[in-house]
C-alpha positions as a printed NumPy array, in Angstrom:
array([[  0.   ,   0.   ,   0.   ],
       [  1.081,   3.148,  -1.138],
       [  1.574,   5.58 ,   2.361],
       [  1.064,   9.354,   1.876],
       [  2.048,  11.359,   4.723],
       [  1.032,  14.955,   5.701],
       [  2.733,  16.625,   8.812],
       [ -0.011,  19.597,  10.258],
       [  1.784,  22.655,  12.66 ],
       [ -0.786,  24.324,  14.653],
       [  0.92 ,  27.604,  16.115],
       [ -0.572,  29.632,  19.122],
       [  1.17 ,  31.929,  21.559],
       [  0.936,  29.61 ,  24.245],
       [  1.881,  26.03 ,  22.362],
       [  2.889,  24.383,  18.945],
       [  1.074,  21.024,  18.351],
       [  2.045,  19.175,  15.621],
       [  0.425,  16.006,  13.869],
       [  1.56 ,  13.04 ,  11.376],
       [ -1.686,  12.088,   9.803],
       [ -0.566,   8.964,   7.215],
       [ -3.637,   7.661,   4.845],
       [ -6.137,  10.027,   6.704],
       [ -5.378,   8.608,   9.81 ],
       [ -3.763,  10.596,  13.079],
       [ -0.502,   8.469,  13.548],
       [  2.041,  11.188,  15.787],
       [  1.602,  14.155,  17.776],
       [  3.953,  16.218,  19.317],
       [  3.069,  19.385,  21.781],
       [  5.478,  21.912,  23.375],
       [  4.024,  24.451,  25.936],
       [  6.406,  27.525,  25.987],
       [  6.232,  27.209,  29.84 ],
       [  7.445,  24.224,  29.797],
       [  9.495,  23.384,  26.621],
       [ 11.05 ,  19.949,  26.748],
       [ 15.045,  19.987,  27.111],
       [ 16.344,  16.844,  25.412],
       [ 18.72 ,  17.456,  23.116],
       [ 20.302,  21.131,  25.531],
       [ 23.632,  20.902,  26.514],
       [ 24.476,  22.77 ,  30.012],
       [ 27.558,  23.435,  31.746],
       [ 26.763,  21.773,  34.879],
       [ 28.85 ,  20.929,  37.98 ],
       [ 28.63 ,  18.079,  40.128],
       [ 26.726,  17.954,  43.449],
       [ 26.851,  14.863,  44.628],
       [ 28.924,  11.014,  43.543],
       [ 27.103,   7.811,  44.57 ],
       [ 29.626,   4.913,  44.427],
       [ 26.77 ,   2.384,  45.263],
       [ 24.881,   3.509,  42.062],
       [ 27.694,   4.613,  39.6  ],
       [ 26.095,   7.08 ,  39.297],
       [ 25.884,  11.449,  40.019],
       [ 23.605,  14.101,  40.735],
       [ 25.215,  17.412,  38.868],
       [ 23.41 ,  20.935,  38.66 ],
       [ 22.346,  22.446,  35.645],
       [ 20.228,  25.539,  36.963],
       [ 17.221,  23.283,  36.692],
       [ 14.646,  22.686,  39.846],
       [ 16.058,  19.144,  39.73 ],
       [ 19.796,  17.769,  39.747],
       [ 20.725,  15.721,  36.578],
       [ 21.43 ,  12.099,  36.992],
       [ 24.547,  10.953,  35.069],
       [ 25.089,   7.401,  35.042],
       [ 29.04 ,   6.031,  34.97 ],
       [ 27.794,   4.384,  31.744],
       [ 26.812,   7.658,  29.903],
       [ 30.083,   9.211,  30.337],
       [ 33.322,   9.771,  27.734],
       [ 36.349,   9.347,  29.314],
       [ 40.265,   8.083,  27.365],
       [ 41.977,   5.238,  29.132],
       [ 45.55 ,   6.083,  28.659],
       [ 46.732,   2.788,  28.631],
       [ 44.609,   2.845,  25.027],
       [ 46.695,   5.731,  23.088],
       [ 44.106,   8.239,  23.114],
       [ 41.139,   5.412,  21.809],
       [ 38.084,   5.221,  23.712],
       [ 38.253,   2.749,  26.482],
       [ 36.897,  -0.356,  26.288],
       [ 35.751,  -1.264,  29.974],
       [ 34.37 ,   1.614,  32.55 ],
       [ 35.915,   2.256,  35.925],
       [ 34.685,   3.546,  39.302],
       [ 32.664,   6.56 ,  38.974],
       [ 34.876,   8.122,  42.093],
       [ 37.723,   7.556,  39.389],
       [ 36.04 ,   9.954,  37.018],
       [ 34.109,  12.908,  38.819],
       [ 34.074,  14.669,  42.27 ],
       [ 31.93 ,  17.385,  43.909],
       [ 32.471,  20.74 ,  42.308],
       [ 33.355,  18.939,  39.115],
       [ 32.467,  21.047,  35.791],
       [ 31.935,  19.32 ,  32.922],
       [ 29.179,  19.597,  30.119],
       [ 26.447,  17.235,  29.89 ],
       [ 23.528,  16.921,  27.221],
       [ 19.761,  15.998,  28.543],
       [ 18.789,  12.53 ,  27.216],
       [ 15.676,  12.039,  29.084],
       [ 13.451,  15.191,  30.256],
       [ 12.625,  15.293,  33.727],
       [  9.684,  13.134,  34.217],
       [  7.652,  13.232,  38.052],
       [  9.838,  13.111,  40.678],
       [ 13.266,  12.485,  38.499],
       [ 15.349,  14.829,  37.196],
       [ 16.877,  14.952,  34.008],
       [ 18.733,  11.82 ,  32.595],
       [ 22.313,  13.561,  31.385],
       [ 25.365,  12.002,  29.059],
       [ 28.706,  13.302,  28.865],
       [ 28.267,  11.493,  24.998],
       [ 27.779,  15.277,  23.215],
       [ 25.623,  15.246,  20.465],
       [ 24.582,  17.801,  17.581],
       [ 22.118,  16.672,  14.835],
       [ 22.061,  18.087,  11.177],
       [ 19.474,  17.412,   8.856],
       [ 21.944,  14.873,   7.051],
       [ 24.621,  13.817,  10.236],
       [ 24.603,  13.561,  14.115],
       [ 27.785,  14.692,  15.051],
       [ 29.518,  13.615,  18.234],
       [ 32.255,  15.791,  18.863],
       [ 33.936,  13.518,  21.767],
       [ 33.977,  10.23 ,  19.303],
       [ 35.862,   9.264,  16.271],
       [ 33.465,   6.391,  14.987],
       [ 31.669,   6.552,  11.994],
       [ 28.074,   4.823,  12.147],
       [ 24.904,   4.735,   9.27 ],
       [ 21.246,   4.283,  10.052],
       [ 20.022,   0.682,  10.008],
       [ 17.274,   2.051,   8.088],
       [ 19.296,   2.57 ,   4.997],
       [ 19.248,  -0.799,   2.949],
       [ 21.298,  -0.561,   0.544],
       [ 24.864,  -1.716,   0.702],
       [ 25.914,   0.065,  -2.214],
       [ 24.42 ,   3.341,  -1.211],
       [ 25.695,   2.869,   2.405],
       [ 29.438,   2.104,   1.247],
       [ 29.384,   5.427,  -1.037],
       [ 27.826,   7.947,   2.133],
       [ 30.509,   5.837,   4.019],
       [ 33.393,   7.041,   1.837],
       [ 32.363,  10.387,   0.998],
       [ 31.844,  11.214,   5.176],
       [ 35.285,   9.48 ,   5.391],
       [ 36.877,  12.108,   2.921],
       [ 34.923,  14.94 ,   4.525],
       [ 36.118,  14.416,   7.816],
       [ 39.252,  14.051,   7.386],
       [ 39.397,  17.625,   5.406],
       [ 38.177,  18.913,   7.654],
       [ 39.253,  17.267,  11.035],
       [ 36.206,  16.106,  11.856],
       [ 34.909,  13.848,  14.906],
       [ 32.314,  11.083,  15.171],
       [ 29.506,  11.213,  13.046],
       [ 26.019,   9.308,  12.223],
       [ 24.794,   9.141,   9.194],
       [ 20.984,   9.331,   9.213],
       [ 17.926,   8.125,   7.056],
       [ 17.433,  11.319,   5.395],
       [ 21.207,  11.52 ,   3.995],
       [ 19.798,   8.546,   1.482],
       [ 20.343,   9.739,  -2.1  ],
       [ 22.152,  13.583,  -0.842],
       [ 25.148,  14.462,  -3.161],
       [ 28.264,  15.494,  -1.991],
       [ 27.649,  19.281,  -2.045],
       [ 24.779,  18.916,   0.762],
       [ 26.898,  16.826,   3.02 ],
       [ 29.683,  19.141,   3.025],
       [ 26.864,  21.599,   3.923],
       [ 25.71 ,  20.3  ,   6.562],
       [ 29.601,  19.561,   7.406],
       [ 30.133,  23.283,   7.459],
       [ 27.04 ,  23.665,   9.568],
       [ 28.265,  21.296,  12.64 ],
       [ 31.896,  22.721,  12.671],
       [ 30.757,  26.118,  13.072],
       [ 28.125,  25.402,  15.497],
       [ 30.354,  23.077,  17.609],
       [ 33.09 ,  25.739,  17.45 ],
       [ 30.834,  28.228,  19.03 ],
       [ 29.798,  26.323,  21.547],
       [ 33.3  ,  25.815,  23.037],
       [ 33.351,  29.606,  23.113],
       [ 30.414,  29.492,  25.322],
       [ 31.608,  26.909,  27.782],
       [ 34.818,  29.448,  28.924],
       [ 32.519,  32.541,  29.054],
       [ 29.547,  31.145,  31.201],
       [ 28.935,  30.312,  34.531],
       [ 27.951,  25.966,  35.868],
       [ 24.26 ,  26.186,  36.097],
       [ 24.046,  27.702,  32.276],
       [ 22.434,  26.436,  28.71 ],
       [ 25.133,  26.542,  26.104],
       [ 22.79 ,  25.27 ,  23.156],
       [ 19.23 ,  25.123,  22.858],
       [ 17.467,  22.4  ,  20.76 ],
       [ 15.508,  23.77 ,  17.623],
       [ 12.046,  24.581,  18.41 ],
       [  9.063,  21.982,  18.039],
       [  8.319,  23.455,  13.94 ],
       [ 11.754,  23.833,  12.548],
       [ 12.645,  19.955,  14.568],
       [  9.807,  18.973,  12.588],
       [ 11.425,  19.47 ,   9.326],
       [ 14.553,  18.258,  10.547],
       [ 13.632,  14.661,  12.068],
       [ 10.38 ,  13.864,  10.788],
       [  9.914,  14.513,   7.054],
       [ 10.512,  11.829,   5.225],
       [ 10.04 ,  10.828,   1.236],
       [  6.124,   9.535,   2.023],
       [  6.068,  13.389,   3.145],
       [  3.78 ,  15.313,   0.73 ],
       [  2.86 ,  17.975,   2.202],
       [  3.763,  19.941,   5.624],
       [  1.018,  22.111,   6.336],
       [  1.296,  25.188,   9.101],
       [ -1.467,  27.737,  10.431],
       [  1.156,  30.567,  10.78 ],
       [  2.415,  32.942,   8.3  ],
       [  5.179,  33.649,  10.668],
       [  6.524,  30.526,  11.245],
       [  5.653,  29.19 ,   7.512],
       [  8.335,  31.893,   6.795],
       [ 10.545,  30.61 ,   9.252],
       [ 10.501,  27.056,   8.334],
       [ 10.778,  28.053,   4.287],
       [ 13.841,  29.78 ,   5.141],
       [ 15.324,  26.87 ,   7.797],
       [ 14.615,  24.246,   4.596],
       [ 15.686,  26.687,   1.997],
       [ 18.97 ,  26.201,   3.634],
       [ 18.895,  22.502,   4.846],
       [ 16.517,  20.676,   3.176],
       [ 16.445,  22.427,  -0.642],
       [ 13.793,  19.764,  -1.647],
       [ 10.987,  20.517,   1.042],
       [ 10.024,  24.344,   0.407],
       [  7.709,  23.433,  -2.537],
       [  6.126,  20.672,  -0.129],
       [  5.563,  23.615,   3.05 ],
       [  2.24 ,  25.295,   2.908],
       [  0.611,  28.377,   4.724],
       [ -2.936,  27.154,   5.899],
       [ -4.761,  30.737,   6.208],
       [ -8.081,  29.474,   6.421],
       [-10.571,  30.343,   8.992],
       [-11.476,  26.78 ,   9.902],
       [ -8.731,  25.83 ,  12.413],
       [ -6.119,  22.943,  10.768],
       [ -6.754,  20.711,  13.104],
       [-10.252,  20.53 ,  12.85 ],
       [ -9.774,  20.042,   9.081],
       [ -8.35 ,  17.003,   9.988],
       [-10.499,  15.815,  12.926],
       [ -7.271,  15.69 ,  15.019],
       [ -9.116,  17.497,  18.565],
       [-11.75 ,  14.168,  18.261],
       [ -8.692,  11.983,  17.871],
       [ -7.184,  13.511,  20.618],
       [ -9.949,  12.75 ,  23.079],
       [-10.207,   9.775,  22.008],
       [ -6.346,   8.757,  22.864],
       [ -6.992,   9.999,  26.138],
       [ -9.584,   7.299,  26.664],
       [ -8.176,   3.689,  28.578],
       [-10.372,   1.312,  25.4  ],
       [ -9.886,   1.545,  22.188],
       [-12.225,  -0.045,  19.913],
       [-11.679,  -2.259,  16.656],
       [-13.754,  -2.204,  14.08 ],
       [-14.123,  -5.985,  14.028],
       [-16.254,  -5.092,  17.747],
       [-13.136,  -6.348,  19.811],
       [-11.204,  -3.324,  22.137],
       [ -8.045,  -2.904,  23.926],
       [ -7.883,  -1.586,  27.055],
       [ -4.859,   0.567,  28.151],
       [ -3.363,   0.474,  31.479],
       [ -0.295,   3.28 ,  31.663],
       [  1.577,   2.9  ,  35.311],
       [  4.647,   4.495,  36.315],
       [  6.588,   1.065,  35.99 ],
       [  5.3  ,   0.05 ,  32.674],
       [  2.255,   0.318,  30.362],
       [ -0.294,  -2.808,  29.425],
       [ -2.371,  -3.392,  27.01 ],
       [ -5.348,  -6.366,  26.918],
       [ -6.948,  -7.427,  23.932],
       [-10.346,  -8.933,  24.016],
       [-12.8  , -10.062,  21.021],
       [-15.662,  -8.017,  22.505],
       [-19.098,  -8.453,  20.22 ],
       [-16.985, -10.33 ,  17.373],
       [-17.787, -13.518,  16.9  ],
       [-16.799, -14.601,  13.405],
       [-17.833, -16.294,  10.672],
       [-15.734, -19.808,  11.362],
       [-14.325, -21.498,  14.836],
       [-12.757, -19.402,  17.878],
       [ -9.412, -19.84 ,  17.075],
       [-10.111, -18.354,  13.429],
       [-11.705, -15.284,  15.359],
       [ -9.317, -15.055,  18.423],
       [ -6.245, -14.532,  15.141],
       [ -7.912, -12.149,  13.145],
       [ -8.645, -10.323,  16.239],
       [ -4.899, -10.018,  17.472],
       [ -3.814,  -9.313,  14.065],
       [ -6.049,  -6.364,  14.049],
       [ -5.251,  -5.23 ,  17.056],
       [ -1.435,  -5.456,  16.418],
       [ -1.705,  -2.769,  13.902],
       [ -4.104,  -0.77 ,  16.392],
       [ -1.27 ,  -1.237,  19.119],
       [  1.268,   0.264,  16.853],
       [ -0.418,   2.983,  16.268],
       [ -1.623,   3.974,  19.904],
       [  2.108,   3.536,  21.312],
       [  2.979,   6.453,  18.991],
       [ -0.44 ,   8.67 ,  19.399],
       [  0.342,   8.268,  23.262],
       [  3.761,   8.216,  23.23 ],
       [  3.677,   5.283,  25.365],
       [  7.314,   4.452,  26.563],
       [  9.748,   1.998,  28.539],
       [  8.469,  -1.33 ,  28.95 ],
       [  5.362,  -2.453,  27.806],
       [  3.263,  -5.837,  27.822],
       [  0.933,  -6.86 ,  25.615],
       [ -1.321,  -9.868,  26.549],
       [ -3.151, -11.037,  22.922],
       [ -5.659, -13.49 ,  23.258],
       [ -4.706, -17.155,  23.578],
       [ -3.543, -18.956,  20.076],
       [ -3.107, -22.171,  20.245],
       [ -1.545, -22.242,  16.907],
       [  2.649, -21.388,  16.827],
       [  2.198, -20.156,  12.797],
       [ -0.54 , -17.486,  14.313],
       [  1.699, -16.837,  17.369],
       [  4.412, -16.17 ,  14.736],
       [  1.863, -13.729,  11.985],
       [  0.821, -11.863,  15.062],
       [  4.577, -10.86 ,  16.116],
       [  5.662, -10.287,  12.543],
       [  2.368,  -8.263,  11.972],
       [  3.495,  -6.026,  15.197],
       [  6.712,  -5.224,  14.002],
       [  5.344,  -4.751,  10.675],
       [  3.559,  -1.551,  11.911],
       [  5.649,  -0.403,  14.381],
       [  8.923,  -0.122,  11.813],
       [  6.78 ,   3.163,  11.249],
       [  7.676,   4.501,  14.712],
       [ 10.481,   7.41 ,  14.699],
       [ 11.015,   6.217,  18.683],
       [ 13.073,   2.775,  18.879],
       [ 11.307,  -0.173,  19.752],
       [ 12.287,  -4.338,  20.756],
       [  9.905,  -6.774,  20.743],
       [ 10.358, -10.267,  22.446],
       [  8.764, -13.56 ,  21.689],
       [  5.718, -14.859,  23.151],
       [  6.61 , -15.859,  26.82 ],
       [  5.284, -18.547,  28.525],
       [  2.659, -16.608,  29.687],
       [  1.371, -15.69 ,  26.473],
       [  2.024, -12.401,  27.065],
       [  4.36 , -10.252,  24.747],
       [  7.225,  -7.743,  26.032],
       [  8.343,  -4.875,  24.373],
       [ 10.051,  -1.873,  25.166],
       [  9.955,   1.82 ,  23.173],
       [ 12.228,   4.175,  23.887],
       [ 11.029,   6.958,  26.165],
       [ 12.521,  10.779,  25.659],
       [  9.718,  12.958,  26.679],
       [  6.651,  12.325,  28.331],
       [  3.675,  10.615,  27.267],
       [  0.501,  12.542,  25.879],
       [ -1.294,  11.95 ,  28.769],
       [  0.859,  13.485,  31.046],
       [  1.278,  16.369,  28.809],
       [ -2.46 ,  16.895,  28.5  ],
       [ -3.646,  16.05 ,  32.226],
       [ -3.115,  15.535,  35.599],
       [ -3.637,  13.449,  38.671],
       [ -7.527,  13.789,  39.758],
       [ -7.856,  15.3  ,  43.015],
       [-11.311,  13.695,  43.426],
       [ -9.759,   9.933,  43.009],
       [ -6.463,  10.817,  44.513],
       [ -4.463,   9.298,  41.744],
       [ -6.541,   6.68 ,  40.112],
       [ -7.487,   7.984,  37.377],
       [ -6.678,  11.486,  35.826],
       [ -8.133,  14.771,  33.57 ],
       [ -6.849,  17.471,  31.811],
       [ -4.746,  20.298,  33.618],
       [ -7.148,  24.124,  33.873],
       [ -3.837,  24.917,  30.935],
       [ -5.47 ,  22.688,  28.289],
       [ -8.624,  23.202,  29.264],
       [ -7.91 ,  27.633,  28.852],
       [ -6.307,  26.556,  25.584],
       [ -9.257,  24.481,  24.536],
       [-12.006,  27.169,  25.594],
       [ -9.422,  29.789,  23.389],
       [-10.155,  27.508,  20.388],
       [-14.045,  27.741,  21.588],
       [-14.233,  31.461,  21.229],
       [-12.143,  31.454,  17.74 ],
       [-14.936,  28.996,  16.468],
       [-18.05 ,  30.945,  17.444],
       [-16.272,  33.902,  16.956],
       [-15.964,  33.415,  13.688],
       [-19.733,  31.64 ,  13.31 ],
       [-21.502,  34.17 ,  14.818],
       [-19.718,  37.483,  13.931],
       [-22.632,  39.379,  14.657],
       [-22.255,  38.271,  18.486],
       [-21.822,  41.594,  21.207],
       [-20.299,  39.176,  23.281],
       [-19.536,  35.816,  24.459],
       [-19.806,  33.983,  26.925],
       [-17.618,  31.621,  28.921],
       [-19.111,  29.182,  31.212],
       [-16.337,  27.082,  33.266],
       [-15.433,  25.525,  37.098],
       [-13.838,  28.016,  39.242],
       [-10.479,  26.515,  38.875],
       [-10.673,  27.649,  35.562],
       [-12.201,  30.996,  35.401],
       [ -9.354,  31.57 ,  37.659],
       [ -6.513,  30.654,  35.526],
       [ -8.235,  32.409,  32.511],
       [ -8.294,  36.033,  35.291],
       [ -4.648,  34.805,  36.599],
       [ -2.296,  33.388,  34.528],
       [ -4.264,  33.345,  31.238],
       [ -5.13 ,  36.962,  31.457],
       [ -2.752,  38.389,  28.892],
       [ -3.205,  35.634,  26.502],
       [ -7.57 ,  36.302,  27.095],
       [ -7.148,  40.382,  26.494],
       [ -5.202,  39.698,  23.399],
       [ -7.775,  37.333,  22.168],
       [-10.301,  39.882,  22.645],
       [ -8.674,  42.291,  20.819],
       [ -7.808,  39.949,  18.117],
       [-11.682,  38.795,  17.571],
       [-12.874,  42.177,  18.244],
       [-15.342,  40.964,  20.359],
       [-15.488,  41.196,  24.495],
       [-15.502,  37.818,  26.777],
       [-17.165,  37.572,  29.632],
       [-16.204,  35.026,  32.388],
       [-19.154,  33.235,  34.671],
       [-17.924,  30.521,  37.29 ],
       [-20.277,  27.132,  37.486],
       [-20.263,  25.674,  40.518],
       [-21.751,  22.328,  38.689],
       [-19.013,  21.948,  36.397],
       [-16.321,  19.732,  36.638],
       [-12.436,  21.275,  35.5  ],
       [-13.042,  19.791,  32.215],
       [-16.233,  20.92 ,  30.983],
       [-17.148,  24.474,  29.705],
       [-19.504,  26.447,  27.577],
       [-19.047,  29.016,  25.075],
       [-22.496,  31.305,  24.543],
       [-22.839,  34.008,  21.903],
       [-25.222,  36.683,  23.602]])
């Protein structure tokens, strides 16, 4: 089947959400609040606060709420017994660092509940084409490029390149498939420079500090996740369409024709039904259309998901129904793991087979769909058990955590969205019937106090310019009755 892919960037002041709908269908979605931007990818000068021999591990300071954690296994150090290579075998951690230690560190893992950030001495800087990794001298290509003869020639023409110009480590990655010589040496140019400056920074700035800064959530967009089933990226905002023609004019020479300014009045994502789809990946069952469901369990230890036949019966015997079930639900799986972002370990427990060849379809099926997923994923054999483990790479958190919080009303058990998304949903509201009934004096906002209070507090500035910007005034009225989540938006 043939996949077309369309990436969608919704811009507001307060957040950038973007979606990968492939076929029609929401696969990926990515938000970042500007409160609270993630940090994977920054590099920091940080200093060390505490070594814990037990854990071979540290806790170093980077002018965040919470230390770092640097494991002994994430850090670059030269064994001099080696002549200069990279050492084979790790020692103590007490061997390496001390308190008051600087030393710069790049965030793998954003701070997620009550850990702080997950750190690596292991710099990295990505390209459009390369990863470069300024403290290594290996060469490695993406698994994802096939082709031996195309992986021998970028092999040999980053060989040459390097050594002109003194190059370290670098990764070739998927996009670089197919780029002449020219672009590489571009993006070549690109990393030297920016690496270069950054060592600058390090002398001049205090521990504590940010030396680099990832890309923002549209411009990483171009850079990691268009791909050649990319036909069209399509953004809401004239000022960052401009921004992102200019960042692929220079990077990506091939996209420009494929970005496109969205100015109608519609919002995007409701274009694409992407709010509904939203909702609905907030819910714990997910329904197949053959009548069976999953229903998703996400913990702090791990994530499961249970598969059951539900109203389908089939046409033929149980085992015949129980297959086509799981094999439905494998590509359904796939897909949710990368709408929620689910990460770290996860088990799947698929209905009973008694047949190995449909124990076998079902895995390969799974992996089928998930080859898809820009996050790394393992999956293991059927256990004894029946149940299937898997793990998928976790680097930010998941959508539900973005999107909600802890209930205060269940203390924990279950969860609903924070009074942010809920202000940011309500600003949507009044852009919609603004724009319905533009004859309205005013409107009117119906919402829990929790709320009304955020939109009077925190939300004020972002309200009054909304106002201004539909022309149109907003009143606020607190209902007791409502719950945090539910709201009303009343042309009068």
């Amino acid at each position: 089947m043939i996949i077309t892919e369309e990436i969608l960037v919704n811009i507001t002041p307060q957040e950038t959400r973007v979606a990968i709908v492939e076929n029609g269908a929401l696969q990926e979605v990515s938000i970042e609040r500007q409160r609270s931007r993630g940090i994977v990818g920054n590099i920091y000068k940080g200093r060390v606060n505490r070594v814990l021999p037990g854990m071979e591990a540290a806790f170093v300071d980077i002018g965040l709420e919470k230390a770092g954690f640097l494991h002994v296994s994430d850090i670059d150090y030269v064994d001099e017994n080696t002549n200069g290579d990279e050492a084979g075998t790790r020692v103590a951690i007490n061997d390496l660092l001390h308190e008051g230690k600087n030393l710069l560190v790049q965030v793998v893992k954003d701070p997620m509940g009550t850990k702080g950030a997950r750190l690596t001495t292991s710099i990295s800087v990505p390209s459009r084409y390369l990863v470069y990794m300024p403290n290594s001298s290996s060469v490695g290509i993406s698994v994802k490029i096939e082709d031996e003869v195309e992986r021998e020639r970028l092999k040999n023409l980053l060989e040459t390149c390097r050594s002109e110009n003194q190059l370290g480590g670098c990764i070739i990655r998927t996009a670089a498939e197919g780029v002449d010589e020219v672009e590489l040496r571009r993006d070549i140019s690109f990393l030297s420079k920016l690496w270069a400056s950054l060592l600058e920074s390090v002398d001049q700035v205090p521990p504590g500090r940010v030396i680099h800064e990832d890309l923002p959530l549209s411009i990483r967009t171009l850079r990691d996740m268009v791909g050649v089933d990319t036909t069209l990226v399509k953004v809401d905002s004239r000022e960052t369409y401009q921004k992102m023609t200019s960042f692929s004019k220079r990077y990506i020479p091939d996209l420009p024709c494929r970005i496109e300014h969205y100015p109608g009045e519609r919002p995007l994502f409701d274009l694409y039904n992407i709010d509904d789809e939203l909702q609905r990946a907030l819910a714990r069952q997910v329904s197949l259309k053959s009548g069976g469901y999953l229903i998703i369990d996400q913990t702090e230890a791990m994530t499961t998901i249970d598969i059951n036949t539900g109203a389908f019966v089939g046409h033929q015997n149980l085992e015949e129904t129980i297959f086509k079930t799981n094999m439905e639900a494998s590509q359904a799986i796939a897909r949710q793991l990368r709408l929620r972002n689910l990460g770290g370990i996860i088990i799947i427990d698929f209905i009973d087979m008694e047949h190995e060849s449909h124990k076998r379809q079902v895995l390969k099926s799974l992996e089928k769909y998930l080859a898809k997923d820009h996050a790394k994923t393992q999956v293991c054999e059927v256990s004894p058990l029946g149940l299937v483990e898997m793990t998928r790479k976790r680097t930010r958190e998941s959508l539900e955590h973005v999107l909600c919080e802890p209930c205060k009303i269940c203390h924990g058990r279950g969860s609903l969205k924070t009074t942010e998304t809920v202000c940011y949903e309500i600003f949507r509201e009044i852009l919609r019937e603004a724009r319905f009934y533009d004859e309205a004096q005013q409107l009117l906002v119906m919402a829990n106090q929790d709320v009304v209070d955020r939109l009077l507090d925190e939300e004020a500035t972002n309200l009054a310019e909304l106002e201004t910007f539909i022309k149109i005034p907003v009143k606020l009225q607190v209902e007791a009755h409502l719950s945090q989540e539910s709201y009303d938006v009343v042309p009068v």
